[in-house]
Gaussian input, Z-matrix of N, CA and C with variables (Angstrom, degrees):
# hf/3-21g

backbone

0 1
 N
 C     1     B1
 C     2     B2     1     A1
 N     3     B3     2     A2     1     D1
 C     4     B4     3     A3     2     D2
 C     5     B5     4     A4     3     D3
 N     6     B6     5     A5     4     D4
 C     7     B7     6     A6     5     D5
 C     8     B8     7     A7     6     D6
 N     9     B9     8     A8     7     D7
 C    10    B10     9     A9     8     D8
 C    11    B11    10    A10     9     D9
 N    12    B12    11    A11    10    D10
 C    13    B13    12    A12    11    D11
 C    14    B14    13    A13    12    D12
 N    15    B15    14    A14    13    D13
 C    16    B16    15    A15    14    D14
 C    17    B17    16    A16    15    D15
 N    18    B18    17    A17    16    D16
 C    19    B19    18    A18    17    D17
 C    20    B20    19    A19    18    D18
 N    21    B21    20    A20    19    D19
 C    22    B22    21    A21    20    D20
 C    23    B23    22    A22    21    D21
 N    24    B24    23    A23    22    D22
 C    25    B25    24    A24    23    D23
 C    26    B26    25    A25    24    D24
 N    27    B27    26    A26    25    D25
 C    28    B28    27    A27    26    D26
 C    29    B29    28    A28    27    D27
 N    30    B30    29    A29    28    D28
 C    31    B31    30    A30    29    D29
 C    32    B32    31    A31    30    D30
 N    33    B33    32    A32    31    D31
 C    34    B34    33    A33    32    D32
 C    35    B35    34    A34    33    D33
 N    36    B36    35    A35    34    D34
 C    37    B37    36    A36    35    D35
 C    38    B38    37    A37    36    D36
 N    39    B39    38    A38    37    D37
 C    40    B40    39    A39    38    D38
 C    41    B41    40    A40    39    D39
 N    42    B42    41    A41    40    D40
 C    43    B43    42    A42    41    D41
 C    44    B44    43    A43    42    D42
 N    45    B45    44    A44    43    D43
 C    46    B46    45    A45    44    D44
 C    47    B47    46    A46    45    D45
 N    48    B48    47    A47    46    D46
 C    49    B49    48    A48    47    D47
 C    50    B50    49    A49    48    D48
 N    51    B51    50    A50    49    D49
 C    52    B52    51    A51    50    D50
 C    53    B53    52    A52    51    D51
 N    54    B54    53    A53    52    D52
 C    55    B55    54    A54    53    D53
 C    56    B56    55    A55    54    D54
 N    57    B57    56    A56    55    D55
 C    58    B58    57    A57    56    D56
 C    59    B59    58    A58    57    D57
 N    60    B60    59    A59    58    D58
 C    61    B61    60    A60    59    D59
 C    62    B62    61    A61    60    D60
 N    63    B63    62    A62    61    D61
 C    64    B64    63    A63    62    D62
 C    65    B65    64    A64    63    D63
 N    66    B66    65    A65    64    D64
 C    67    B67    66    A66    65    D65
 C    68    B68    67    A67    66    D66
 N    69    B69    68    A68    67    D67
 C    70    B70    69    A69    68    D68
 C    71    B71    70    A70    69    D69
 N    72    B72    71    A71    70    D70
 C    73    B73    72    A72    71    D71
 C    74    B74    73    A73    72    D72
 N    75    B75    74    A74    73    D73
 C    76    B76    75    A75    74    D74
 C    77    B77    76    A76    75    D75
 N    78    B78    77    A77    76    D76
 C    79    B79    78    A78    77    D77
 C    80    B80    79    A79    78    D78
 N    81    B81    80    A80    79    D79
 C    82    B82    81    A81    80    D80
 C    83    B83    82    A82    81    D81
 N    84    B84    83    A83    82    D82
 C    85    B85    84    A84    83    D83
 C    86    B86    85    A85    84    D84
 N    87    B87    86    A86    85    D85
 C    88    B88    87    A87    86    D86
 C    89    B89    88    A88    87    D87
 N    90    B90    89    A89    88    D88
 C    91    B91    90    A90    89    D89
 C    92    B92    91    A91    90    D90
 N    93    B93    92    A92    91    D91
 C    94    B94    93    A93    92    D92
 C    95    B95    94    A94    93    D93
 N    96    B96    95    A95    94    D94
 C    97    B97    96    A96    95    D95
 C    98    B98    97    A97    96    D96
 N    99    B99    98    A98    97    D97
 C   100   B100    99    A99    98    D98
 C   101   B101   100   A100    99    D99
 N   102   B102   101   A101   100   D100
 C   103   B103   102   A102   101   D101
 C   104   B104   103   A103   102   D102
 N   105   B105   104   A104   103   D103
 C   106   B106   105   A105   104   D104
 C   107   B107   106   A106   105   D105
 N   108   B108   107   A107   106   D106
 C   109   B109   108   A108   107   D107
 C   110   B110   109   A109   108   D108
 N   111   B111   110   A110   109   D109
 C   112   B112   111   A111   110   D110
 C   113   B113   112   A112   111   D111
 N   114   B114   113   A113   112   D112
 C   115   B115   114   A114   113   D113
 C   116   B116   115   A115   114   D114
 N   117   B117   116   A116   115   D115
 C   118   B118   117   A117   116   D116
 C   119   B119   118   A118   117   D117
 N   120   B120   119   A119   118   D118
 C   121   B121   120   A120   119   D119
 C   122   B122   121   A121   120   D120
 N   123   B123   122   A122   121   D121
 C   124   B124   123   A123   122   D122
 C   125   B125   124   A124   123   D123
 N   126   B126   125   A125   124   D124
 C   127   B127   126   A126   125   D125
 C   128   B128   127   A127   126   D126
 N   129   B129   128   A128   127   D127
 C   130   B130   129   A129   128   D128
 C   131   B131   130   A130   129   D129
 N   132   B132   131   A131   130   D130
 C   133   B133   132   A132   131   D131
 C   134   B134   133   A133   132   D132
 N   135   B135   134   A134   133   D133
 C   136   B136   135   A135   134   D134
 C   137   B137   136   A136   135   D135
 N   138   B138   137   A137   136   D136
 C   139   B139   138   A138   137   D137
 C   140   B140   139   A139   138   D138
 N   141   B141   140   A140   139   D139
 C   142   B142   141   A141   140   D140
 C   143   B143   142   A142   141   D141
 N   144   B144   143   A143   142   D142
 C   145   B145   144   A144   143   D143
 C   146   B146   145   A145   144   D144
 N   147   B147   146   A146   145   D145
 C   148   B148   147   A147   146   D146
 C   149   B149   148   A148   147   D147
 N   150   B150   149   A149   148   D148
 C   151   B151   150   A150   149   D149
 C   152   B152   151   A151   150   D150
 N   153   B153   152   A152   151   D151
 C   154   B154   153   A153   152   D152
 C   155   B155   154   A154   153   D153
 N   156   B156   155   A155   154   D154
 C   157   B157   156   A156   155   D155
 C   158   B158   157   A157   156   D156
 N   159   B159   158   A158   157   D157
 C   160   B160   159   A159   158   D158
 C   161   B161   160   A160   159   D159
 N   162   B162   161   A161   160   D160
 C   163   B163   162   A162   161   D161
 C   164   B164   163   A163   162   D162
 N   165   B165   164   A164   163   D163
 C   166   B166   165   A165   164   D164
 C   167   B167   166   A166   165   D165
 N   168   B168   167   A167   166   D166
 C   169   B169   168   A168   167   D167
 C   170   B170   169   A169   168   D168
 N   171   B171   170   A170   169   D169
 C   172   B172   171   A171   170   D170
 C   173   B173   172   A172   171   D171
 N   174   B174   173   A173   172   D172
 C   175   B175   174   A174   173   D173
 C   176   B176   175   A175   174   D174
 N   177   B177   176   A176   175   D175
 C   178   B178   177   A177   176   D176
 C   179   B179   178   A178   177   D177
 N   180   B180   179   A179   178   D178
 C   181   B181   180   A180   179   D179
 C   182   B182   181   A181   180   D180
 N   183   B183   182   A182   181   D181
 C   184   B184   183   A183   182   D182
 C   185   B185   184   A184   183   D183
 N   186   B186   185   A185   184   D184
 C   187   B187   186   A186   185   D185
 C   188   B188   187   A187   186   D186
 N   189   B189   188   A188   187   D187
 C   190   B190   189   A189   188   D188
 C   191   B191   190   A190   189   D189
 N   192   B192   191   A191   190   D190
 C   193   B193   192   A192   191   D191
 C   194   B194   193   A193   192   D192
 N   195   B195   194   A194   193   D193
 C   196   B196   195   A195   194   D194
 C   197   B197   196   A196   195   D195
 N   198   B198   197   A197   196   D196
 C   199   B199   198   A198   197   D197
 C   200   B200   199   A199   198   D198
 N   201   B201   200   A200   199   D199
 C   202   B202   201   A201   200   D200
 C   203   B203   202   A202   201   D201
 N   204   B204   203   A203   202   D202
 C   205   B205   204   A204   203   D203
 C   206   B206   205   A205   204   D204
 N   207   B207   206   A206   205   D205
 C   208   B208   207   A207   206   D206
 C   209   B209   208   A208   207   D207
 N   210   B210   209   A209   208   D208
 C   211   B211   210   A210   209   D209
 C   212   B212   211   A211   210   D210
 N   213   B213   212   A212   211   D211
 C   214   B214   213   A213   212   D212
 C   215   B215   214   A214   213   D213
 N   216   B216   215   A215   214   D214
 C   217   B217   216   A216   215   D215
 C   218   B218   217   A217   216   D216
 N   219   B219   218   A218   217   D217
 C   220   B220   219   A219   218   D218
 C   221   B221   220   A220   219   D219
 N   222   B222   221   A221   220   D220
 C   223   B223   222   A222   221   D221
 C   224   B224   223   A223   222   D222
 N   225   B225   224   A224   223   D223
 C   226   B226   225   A225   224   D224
 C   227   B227   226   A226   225   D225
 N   228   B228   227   A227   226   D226
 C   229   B229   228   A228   227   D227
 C   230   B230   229   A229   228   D228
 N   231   B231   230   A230   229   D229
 C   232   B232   231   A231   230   D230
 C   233   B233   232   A232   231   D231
 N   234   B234   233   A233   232   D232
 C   235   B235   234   A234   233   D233
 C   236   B236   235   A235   234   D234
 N   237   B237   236   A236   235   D235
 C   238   B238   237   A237   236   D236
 C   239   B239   238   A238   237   D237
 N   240   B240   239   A239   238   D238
 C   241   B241   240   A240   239   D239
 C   242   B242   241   A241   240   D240
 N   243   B243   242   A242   241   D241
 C   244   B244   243   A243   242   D242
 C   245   B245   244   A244   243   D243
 N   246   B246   245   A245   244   D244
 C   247   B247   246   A246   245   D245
 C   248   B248   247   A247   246   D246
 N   249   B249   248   A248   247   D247
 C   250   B250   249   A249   248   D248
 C   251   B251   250   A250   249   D249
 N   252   B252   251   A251   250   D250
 C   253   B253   252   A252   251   D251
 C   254   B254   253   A253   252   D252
 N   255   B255   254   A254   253   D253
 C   256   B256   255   A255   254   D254
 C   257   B257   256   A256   255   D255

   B1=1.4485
   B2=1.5253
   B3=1.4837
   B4=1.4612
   B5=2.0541
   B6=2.0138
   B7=1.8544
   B8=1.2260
   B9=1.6190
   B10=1.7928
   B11=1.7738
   B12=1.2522
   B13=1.9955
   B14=1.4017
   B15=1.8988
   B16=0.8318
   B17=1.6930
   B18=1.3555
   B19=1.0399
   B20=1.6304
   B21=1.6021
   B22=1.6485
   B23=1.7649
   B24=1.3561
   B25=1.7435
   B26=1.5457
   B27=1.9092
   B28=1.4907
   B29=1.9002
   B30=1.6064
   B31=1.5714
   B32=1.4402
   B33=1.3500
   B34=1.3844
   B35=1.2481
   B36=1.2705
   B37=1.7470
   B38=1.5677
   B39=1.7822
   B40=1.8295
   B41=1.4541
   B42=1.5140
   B43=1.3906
   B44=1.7067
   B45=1.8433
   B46=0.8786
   B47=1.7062
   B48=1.3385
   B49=1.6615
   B50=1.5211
   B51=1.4816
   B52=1.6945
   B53=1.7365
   B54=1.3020
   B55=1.6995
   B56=1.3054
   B57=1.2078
   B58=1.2699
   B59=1.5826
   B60=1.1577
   B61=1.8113
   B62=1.4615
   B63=1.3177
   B64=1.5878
   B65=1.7298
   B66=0.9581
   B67=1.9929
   B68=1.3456
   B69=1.4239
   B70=1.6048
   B71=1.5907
   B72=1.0263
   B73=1.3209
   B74=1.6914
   B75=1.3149
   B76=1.4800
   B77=1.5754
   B78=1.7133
   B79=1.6055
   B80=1.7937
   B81=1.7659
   B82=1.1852
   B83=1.7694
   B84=0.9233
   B85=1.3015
   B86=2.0254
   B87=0.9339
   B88=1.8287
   B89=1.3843
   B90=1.2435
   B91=1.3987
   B92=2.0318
   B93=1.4330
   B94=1.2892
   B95=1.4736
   B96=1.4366
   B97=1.5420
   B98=1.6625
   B99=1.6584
   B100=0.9814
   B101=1.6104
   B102=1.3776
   B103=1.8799
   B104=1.8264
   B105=0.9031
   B106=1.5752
   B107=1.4219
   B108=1.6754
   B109=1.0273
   B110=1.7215
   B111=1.3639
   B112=1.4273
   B113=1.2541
   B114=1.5350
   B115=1.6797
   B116=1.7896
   B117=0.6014
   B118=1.5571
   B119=1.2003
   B120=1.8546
   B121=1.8794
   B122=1.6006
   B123=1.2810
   B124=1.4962
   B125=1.3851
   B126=1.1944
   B127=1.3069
   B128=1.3691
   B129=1.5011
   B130=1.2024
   B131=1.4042
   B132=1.7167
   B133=1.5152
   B134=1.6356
   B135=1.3787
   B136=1.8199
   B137=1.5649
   B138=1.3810
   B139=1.5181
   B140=1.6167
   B141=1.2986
   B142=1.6280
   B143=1.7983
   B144=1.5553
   B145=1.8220
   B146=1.3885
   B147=0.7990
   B148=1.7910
   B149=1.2081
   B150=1.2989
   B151=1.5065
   B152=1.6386
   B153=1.5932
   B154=1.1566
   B155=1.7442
   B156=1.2831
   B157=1.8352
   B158=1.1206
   B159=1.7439
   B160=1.4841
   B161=1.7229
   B162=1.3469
   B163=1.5113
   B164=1.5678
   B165=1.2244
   B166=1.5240
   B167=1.4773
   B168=1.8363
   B169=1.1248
   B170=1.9356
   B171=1.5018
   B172=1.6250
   B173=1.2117
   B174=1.3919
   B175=1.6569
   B176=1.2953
   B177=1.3233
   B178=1.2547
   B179=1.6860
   B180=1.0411
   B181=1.7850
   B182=1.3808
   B183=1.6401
   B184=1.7621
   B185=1.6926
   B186=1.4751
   B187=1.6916
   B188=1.4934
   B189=1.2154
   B190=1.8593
   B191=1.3146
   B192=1.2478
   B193=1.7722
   B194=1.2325
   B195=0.9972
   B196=1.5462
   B197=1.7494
   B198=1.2724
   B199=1.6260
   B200=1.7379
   B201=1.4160
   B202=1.6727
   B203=1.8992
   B204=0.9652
   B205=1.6933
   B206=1.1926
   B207=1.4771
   B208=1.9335
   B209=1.6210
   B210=1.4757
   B211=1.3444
   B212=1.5734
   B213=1.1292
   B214=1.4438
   B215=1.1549
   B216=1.6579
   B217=1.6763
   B218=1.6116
   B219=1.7402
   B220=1.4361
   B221=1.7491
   B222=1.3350
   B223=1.3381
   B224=1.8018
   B225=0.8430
   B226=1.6675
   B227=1.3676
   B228=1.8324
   B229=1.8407
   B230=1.4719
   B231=1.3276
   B232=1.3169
   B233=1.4705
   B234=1.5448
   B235=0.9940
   B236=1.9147
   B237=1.8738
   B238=1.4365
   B239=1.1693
   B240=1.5251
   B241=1.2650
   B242=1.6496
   B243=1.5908
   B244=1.1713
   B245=0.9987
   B246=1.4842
   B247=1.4803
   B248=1.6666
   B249=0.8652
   B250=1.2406
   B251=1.6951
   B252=1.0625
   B253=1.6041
   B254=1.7671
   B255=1.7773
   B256=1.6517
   B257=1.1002
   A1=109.35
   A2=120.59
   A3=121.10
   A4=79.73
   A5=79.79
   A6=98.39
   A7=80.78
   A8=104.17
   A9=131.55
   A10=86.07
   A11=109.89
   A12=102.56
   A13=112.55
   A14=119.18
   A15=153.10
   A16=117.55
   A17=107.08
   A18=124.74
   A19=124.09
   A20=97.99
   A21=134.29
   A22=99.02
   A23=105.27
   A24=94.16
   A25=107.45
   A26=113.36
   A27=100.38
   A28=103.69
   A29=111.86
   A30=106.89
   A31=86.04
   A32=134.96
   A33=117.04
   A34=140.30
   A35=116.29
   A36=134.55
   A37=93.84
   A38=105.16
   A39=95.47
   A40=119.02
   A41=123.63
   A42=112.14
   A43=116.07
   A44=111.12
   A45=113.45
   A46=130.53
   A47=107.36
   A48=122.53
   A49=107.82
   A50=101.39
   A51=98.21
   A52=111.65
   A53=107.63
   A54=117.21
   A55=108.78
   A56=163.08
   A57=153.76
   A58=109.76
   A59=111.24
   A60=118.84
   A61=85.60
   A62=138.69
   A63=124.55
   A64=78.04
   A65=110.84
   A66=114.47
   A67=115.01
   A68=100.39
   A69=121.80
   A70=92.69
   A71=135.08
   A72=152.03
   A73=112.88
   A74=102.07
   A75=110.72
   A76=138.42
   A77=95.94
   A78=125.76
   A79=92.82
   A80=102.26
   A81=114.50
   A82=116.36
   A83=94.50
   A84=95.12
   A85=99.69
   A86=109.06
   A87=115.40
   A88=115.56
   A89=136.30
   A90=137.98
   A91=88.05
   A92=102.19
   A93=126.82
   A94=111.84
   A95=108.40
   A96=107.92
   A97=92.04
   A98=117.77
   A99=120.86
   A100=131.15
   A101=127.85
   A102=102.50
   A103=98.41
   A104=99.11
   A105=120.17
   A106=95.96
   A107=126.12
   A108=116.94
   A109=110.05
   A110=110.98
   A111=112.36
   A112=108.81
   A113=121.18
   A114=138.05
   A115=104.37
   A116=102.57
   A117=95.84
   A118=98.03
   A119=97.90
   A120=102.25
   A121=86.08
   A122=116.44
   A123=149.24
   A124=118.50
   A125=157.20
   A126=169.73
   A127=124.40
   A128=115.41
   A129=133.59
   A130=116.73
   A131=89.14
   A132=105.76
   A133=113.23
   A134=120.72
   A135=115.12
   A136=99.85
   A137=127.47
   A138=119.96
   A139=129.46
   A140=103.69
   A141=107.25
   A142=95.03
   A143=109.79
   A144=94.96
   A145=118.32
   A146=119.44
   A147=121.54
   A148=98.21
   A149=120.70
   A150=122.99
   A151=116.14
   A152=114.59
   A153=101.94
   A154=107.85
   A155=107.66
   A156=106.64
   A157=103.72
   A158=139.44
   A159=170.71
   A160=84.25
   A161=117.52
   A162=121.25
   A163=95.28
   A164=136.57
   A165=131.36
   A166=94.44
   A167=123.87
   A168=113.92
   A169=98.36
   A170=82.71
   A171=82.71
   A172=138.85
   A173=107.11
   A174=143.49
   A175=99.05
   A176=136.13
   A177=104.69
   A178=131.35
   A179=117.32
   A180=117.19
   A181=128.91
   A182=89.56
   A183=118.70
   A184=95.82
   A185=106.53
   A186=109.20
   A187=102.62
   A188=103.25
   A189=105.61
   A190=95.16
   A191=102.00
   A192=137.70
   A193=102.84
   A194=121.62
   A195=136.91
   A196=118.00
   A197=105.80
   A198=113.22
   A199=97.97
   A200=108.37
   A201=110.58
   A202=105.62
   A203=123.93
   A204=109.84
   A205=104.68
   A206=125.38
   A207=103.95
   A208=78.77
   A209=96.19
   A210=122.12
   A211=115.37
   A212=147.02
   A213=161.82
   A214=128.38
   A215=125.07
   A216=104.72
   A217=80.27
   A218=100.62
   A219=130.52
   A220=85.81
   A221=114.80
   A222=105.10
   A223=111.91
   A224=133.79
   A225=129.69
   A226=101.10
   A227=118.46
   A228=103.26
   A229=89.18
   A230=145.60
   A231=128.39
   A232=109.91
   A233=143.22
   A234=146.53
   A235=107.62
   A236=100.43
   A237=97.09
   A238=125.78
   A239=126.26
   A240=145.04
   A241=131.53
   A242=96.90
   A243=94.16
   A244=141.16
   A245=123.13
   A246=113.61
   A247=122.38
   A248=138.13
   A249=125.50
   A250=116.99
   A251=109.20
   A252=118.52
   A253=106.56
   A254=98.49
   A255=102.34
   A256=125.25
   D1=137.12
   D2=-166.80
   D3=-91.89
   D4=161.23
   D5=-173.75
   D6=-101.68
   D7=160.49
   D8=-167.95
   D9=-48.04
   D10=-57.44
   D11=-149.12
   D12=-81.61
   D13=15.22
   D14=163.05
   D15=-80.21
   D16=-51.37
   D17=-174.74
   D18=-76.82
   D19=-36.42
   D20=171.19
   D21=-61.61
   D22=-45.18
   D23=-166.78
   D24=-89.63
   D25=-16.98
   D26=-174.02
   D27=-87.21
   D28=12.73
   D29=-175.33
   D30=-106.01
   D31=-54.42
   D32=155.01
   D33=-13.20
   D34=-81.81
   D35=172.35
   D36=-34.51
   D37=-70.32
   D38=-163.32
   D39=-64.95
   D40=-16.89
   D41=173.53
   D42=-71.71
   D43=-38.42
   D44=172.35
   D45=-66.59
   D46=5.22
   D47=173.66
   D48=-105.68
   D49=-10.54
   D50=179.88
   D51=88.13
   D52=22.21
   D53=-154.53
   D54=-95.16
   D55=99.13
   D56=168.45
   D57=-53.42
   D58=-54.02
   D59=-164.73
   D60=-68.98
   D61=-36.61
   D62=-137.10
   D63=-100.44
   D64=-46.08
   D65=172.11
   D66=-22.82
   D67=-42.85
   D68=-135.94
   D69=-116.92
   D70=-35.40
   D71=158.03
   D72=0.80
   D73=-80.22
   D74=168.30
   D75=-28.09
   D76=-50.77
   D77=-178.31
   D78=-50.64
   D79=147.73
   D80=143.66
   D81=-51.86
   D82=175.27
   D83=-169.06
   D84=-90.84
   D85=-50.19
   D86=161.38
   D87=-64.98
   D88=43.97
   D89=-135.50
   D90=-123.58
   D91=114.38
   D92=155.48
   D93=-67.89
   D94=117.89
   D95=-175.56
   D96=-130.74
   D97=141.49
   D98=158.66
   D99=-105.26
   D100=108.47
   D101=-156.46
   D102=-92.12
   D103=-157.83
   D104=-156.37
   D105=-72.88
   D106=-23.64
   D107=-172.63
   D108=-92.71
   D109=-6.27
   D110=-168.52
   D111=76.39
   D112=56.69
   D113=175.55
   D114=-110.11
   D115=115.18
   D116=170.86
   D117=-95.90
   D118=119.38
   D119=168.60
   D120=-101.97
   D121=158.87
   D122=166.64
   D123=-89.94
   D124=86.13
   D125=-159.11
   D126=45.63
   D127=161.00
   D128=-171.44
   D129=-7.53
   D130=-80.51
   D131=-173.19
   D132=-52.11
   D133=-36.64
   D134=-177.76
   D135=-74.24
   D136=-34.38
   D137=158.59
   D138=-47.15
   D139=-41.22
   D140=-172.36
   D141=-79.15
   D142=-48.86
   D143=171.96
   D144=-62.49
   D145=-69.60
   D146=167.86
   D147=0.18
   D148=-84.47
   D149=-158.26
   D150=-89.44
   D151=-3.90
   D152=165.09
   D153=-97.76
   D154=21.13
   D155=159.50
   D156=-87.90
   D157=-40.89
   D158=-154.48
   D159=-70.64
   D160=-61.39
   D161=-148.97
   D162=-92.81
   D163=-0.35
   D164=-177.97
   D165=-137.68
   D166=41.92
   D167=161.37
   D168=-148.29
   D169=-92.92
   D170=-179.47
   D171=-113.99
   D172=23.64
   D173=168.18
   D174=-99.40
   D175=-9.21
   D176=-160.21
   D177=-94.40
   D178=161.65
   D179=-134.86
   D180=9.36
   D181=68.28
   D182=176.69
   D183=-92.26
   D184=153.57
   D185=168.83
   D186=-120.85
   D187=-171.53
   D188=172.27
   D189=149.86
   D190=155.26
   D191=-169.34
   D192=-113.60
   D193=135.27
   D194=173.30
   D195=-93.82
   D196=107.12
   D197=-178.61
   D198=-83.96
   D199=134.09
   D200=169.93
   D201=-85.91
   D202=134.63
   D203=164.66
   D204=-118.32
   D205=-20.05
   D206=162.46
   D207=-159.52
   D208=154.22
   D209=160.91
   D210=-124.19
   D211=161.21
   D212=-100.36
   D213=157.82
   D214=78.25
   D215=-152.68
   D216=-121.71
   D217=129.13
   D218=-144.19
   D219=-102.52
   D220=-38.53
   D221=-176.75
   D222=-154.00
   D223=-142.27
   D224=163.18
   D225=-82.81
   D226=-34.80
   D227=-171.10
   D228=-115.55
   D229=16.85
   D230=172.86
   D231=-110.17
   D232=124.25
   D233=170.04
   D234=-125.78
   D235=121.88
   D236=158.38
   D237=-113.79
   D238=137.77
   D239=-164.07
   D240=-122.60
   D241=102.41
   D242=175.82
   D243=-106.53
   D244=123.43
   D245=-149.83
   D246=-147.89
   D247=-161.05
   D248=-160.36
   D249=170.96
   D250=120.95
   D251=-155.92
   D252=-83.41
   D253=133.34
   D254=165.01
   D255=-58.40

């Protein structure tokens, strides 16, 4: 299991490559994601497209830092994270 500041730098790295899958990488694979707009995508794969439309339109070679404001660790392999980009 990857650690939170593990997890923080591989959503980093893949946005900053323009990567959807590598974005998306981290997520469970059933992984509830909420984006900035208040969309709930439904697993991995609609996360990694989602944002690789984001990264081959008007994100693209965007950077940003990821601020944590609470984390939530649901079990030894479940962690929730709330967070919000510099």
């Amino acid at each position: 299991m990857m650690e939170t500041n593990e997890i923080l730098r591989a959503l980093e790295q893949g946005w900053h490559r323009g990567d959807g899958a590598a974005f998306a990488a981290p997520f469970a694979e059933d992984v509830t994601f909420i984006d900035v707009l208040g969309r709930v995508q439904q697993g991995r794969s609609v996360v990694a497209n989602e944002h690789q439309k984001l990264f081959d339109t008007i994100y693209r070679g965007s950077k940003w830092r990821i601020r944590v404001e609470q984390t939530r660790n649901l079990s030894d392999s479940v962690v929730v994270l709330d967070w919000t980009r510099d």
